[in-house]
C-alpha positions as CSV (number, residue, x, y, z in Angstrom):
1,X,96.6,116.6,91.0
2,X,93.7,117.1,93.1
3,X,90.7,115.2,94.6
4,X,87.6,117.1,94.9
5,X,85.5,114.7,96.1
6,X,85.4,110.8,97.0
7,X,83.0,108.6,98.4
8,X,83.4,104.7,100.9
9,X,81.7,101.9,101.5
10,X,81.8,99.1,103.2
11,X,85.4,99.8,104.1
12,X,86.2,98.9,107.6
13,X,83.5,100.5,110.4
14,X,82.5,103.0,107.3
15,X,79.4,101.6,105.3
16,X,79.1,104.8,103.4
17,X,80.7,107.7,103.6
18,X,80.9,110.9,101.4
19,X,83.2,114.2,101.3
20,X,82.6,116.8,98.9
21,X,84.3,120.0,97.7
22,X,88.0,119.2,99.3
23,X,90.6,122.2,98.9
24,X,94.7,122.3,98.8
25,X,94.8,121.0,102.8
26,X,92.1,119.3,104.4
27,X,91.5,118.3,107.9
28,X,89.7,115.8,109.6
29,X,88.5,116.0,113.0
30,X,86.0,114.0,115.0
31,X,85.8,111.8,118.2
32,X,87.7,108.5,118.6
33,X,86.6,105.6,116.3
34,X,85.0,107.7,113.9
35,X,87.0,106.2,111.0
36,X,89.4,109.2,110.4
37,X,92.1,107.0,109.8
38,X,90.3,104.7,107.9
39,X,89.2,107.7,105.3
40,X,92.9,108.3,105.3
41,X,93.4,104.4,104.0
42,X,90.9,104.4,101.6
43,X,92.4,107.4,100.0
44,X,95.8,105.8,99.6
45,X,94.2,102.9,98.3
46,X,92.6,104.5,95.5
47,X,95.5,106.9,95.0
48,X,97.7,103.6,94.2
49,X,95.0,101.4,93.2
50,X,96.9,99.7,90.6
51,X,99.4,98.4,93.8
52,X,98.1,95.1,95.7
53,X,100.8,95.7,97.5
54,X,98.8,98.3,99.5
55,X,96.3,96.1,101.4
56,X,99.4,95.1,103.1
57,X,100.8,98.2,103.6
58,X,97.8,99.2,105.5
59,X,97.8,97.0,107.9
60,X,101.2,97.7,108.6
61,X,100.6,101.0,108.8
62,X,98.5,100.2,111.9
63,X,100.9,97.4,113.7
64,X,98.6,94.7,112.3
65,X,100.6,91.7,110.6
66,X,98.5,89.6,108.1
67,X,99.7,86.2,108.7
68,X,96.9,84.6,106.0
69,X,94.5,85.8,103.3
70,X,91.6,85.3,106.1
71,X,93.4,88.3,107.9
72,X,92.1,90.4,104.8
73,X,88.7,90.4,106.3
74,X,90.2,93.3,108.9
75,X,89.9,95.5,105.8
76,X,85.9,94.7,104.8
77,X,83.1,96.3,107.1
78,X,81.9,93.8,110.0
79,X,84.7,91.3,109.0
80,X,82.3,90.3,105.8
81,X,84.0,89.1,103.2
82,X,80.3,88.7,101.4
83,X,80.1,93.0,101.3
84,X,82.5,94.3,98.6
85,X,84.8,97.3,99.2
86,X,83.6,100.2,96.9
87,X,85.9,103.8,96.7
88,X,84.6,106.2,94.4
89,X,87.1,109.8,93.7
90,X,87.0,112.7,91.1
91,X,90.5,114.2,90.9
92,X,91.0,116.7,88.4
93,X,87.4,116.1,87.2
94,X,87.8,112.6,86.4
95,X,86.7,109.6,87.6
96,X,88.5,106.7,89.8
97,X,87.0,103.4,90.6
98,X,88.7,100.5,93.2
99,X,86.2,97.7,94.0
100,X,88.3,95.2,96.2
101,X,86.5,91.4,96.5
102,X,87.8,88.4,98.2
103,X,90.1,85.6,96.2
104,X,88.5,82.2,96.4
105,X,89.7,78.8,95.6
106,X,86.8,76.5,94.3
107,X,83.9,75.3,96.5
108,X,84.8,72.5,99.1
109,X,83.3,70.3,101.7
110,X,84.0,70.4,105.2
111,X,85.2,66.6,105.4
112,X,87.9,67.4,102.2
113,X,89.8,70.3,100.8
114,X,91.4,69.3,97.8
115,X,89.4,70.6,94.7
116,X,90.2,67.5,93.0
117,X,90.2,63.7,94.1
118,X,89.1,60.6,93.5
119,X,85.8,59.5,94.4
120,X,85.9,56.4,97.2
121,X,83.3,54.1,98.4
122,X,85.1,54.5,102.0
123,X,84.5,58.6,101.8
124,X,82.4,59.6,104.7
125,X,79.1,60.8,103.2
126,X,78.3,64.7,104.2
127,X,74.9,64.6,105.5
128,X,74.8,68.5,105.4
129,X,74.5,70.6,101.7
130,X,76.7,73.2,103.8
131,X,79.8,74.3,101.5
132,X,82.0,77.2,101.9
133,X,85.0,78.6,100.4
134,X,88.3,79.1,101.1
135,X,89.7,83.0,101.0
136,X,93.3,82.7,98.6
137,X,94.0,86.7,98.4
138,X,91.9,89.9,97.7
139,X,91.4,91.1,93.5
140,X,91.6,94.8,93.3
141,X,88.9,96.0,90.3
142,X,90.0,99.5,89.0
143,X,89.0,102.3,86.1
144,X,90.5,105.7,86.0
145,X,88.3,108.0,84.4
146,X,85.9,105.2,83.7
147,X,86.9,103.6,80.6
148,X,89.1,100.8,80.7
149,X,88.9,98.1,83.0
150,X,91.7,96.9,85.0
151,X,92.7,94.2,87.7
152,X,95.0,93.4,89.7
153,X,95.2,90.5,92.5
154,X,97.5,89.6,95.8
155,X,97.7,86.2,97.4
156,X,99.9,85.4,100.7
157,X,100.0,82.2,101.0
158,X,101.1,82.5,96.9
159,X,103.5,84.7,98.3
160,X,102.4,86.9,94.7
161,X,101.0,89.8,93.1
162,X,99.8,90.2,89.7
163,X,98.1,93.4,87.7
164,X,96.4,92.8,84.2
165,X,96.3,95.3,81.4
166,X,98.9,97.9,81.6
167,X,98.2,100.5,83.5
168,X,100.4,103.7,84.2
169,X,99.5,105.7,87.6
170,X,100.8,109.3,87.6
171,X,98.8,110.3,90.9
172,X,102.3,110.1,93.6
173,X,100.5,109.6,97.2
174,X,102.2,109.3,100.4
175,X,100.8,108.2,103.8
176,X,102.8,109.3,106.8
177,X,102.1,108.1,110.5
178,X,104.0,107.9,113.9
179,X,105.4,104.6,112.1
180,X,105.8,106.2,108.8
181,X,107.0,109.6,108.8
182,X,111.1,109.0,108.8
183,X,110.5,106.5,105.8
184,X,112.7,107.6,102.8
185,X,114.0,110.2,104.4
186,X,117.4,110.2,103.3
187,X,116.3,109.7,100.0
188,X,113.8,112.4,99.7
189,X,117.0,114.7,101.4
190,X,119.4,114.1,98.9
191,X,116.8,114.7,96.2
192,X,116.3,118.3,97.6
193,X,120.0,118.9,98.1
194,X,120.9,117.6,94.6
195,X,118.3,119.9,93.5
196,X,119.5,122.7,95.2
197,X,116.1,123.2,97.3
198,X,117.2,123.2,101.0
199,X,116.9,126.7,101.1
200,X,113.0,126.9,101.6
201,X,113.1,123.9,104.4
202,X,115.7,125.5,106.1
203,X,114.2,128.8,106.2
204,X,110.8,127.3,108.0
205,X,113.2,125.4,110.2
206,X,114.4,128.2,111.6
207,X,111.5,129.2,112.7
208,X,111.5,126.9,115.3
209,X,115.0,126.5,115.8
210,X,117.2,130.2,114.5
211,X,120.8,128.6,115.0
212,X,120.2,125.9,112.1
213,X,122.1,127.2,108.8
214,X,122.7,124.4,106.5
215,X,121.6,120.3,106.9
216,X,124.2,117.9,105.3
217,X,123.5,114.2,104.4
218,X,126.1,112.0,106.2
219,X,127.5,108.1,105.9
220,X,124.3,105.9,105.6
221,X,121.9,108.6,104.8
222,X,122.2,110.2,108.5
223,X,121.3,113.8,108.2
224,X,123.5,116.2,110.2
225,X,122.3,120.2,111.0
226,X,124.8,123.0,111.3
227,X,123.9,125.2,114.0
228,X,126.9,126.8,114.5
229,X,129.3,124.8,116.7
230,X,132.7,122.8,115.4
231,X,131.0,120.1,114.7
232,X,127.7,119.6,112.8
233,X,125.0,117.6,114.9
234,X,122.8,114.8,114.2
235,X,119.3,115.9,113.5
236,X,117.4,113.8,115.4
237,X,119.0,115.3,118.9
238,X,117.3,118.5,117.9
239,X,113.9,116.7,118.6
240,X,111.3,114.6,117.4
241,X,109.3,117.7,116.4
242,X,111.7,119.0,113.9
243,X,112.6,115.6,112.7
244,X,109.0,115.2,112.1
245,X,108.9,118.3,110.3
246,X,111.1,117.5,108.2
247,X,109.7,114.6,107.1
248,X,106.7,116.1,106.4
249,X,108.0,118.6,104.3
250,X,110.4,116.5,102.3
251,X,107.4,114.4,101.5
252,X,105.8,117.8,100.3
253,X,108.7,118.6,98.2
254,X,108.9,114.9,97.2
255,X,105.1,114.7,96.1
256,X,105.0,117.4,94.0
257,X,101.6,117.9,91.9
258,X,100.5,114.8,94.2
259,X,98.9,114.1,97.5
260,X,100.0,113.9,101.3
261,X,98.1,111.8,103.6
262,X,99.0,112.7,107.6
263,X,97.2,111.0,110.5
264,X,97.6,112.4,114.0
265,X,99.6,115.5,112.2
266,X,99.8,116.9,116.0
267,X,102.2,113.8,116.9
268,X,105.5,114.9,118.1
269,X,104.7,118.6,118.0
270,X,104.1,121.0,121.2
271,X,100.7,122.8,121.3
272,X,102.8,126.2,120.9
273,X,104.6,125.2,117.7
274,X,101.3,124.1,115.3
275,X,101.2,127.8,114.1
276,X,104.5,127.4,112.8
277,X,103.7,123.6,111.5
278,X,100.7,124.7,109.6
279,X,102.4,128.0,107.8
280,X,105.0,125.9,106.8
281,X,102.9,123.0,105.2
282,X,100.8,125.6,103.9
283,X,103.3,127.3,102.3
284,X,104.7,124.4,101.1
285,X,101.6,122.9,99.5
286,X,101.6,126.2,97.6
287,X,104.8,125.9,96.4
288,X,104.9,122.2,95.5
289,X,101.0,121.8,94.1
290,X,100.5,119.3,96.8
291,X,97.3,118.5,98.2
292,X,97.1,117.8,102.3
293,X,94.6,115.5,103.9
294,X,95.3,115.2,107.7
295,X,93.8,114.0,111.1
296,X,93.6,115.7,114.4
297,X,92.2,115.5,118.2
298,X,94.3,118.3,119.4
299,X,91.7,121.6,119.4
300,X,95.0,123.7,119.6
301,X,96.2,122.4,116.2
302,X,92.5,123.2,114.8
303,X,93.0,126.6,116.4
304,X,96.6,127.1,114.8
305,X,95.4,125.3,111.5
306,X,92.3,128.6,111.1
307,X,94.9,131.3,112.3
308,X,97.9,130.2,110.4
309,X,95.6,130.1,107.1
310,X,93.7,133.3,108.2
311,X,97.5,134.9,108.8
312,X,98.0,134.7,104.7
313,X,95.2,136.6,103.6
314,X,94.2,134.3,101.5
315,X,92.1,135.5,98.2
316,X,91.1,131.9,97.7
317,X,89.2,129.4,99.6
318,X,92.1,127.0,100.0
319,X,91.2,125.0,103.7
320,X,88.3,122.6,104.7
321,X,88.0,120.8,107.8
322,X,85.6,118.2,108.0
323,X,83.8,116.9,111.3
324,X,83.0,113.4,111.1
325,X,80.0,112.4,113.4
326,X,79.2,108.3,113.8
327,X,75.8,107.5,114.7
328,X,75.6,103.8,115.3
329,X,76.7,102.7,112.0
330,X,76.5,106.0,110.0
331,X,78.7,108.6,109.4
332,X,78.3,111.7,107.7
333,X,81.4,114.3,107.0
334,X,79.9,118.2,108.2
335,X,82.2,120.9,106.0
336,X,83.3,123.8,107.5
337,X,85.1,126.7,105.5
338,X,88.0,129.2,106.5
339,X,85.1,131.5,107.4
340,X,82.8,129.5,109.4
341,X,86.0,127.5,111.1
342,X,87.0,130.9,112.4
343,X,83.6,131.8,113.4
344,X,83.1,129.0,115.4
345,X,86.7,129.2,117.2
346,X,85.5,132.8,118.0
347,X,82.4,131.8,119.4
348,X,83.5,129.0,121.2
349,X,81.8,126.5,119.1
350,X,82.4,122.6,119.6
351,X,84.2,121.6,115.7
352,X,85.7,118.5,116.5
């Protein structure tokens, strides 16, 4: 599965933006506070919008506890609860829909919050026609394909989630951060060795380190290497680079036919390594049907992300990066092909 195009609004800084014509990896580029990460969250939502677990998730993605439904407003553009979140997608040619609104208990007065009580003759008597409401959890509105309607609904201080009408998502999305990346690890390994598939990951792996033969999963999912010596060796004391690596690419593997979401993909890698990151995630989106859409700031990933592709041959026009520009309160997402991304490198123009 694919997406070929989606459009935002009103999700946090972003009143509107569009991106069109996305290929098998994208990237994202653009200066700081541009929303790059937020496009990255809206695409995760949609991708599981049938999950109001994922408003949370979110949030913790970036550090950011919710400690009540108010904290929900972090999510809606200028903290407006009044503006609902709209995220349109085609993938595979049809149509997705998520329209998140605020959960509200009934209307109020200041001097009393219970919805119901008994009228007294002591009551103080508002001299104000001033109401408001009180926020009780977000209501996720979702179509896929636009026919049938479906809902779903979280509440934290309900400590709940509910979803009407029974939906079945078969998009598989991951989002992968500096927090994120050595989630499910272990789980996504012993999938791969179970399924006899180490052999690609290892190969790529030795780019970057030629000693590695085999990787074993240990006692409480640790995952040892074999480089050679008596004793195997823990993989993370090879690095946070090729820990990170294989991460990514086990979320690749594990994805398959589905979508990757990667911000920052430059974390944890040295400048002289992203030619051999981006071969290997391209070559692993090819072999796995996976669709990539990442973030950068680094210029020499940019650089390695044209070359690596360029170093392929590709007969297709597989790559798009995408320069997000914010003026004041509106963005716009400029495309650049493998051609023009490598013309611009060549001529020294400014793409990020």
């Amino acid at each position: 599965m694919r997406y070929s195009k989606f459009t935002i609004q009103n999700f946090r800084g972003i009143e509107k933006l569009m991106i069109d014509d996305l290929k098998m990896v994208n990237l994202l580029v653009g200066r700081n506070n541009c929303g790059k990460t937020s496009v990255l969250e809206a695409l995760f939502l949609m991708s599981g919008m049938s999950n109001p677990q994922l408003p949370v998730n979110i949030h913790t993605f970036r550090d950011l506890i919710l400690t009540s439904d108010e904290d929900f407003s972090f999510m809606f553009r200028d903290l407006d609860f009044s503006i609902p979140i709209e995220i349109n997608g085609d993938l595979d040619n049809k149509k997705r829909k998520l329209t998140i609104n605020p959960l509200y208990t009934a209307y109020s007065t200041k001097n009393n919050l219970e919805h119901k009580r008994a009228i007294s003759q002591q009551d103080a008597v508002p001299a104000s026609t001033s109401v408001f409401r009180i926020v009780e959890g977000l209501e996720l509105k979702f179509q896929s394909d636009l026919n049938r309607h479906y809902s779903a609904s979280i509440s934290l201080k309900e400590k709940e989630v509910h979803v009407k009408g029974k939906y079945k998502e078969n998009l598989r999305c991951s989002f992968i951060n500096h927090k994120t990346f050595i989630n499910q690890l272990d789980k996504r390994m012993e999938g791969l060795i179970l399924q006899k598939k180490l052999q690609t990951i290892i190969a790529v792996l030795q780019e970057i380190e030629p000693s590695i033969s085999d990787i074993r999963l240990g006692v409480s999912g640790m995952l040892y290497v074999d480089i050679g010596k008596e004793n195997l060796f823990p993989i993370h004391i090879m690095g946070d680079g090729m820990v990170r690596l294989l991460a990514i690419l086990a979320a690749i593997a594990d994805m398959k036919n589905g979508v990757v979401l990667i911000d920052e993909i430059e974390n944890g890698f040295h400048y002289s390594s992203m030619d051999i990151v981006w071969k290997a995630l391209l070559t692993a989106c090819r072999e796995y049907n996976v669709q990539i859409v990442a973030t950068t700031h680094s210029y020499e990933c940019i650089e390695a992300f044209s070359s690596s592709y360029d170093s392929f041959k590709p007969d297709e026009d597989d790559i798009r990066l995408y320069r997000i520009d914010r003026t004041e309160n509106k963005h716009r997402a400029y495309p650049f092909s493998a051609e023009v991304l490598k013309t611009g490198i060549e001529k020294d123009f400014e793409v990020r």
